[in-house]
C-alpha positions in Angstrom: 202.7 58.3 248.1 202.9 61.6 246.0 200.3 62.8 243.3 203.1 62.3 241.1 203.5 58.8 241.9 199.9 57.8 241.8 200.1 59.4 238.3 202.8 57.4 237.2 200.9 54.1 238.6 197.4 55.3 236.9 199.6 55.7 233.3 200.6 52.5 233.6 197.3 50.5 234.9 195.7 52.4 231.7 198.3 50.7 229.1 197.9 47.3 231.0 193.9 47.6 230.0 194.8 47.4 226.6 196.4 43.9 227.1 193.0 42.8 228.8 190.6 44.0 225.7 193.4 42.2 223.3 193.1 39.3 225.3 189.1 39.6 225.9 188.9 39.0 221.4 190.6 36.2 221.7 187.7 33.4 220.9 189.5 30.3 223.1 189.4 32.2 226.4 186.2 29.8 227.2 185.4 30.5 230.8 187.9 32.9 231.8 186.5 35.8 229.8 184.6 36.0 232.9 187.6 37.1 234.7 188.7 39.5 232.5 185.5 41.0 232.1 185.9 41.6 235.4 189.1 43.1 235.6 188.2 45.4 233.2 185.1 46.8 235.1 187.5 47.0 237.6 190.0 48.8 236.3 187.6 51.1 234.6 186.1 51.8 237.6 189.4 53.0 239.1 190.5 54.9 236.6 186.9 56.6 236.6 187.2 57.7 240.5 190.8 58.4 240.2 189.7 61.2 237.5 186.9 62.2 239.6 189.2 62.7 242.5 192.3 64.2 239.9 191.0 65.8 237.1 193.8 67.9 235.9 195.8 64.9 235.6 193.4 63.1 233.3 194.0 66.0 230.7 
């Protein structure tokens, strides 16, 4: 996979987040705001290396 690739996959992972914090203020989410939680520790975590490891393309 090429840099330009991975940036491409990054964009999009960052626009999915959005969808997960939308979701995560919904108040009937009951016990699976757990899960998204998650997913967004996860994701922030990823993003957070991949612009450790690429910071040019995080500007």
């Amino acid at each position: 996979m090429d840099k330009q690739v991975l940036q491409q996959k990054i964009k999009a992972i960052q626009q999915k987040r959005e969808v997960l914090v939308q979701l995560l203020a919904q108040p009937e989410l009951g016990t699976l705001r757990i899960d998204v939680t998650q997913a967004l520790e996860e994701m922030d975590d990823l993003l957070a290396e991949f612009a450790q490891t690429f910071p040019e393309a995080m500007a």
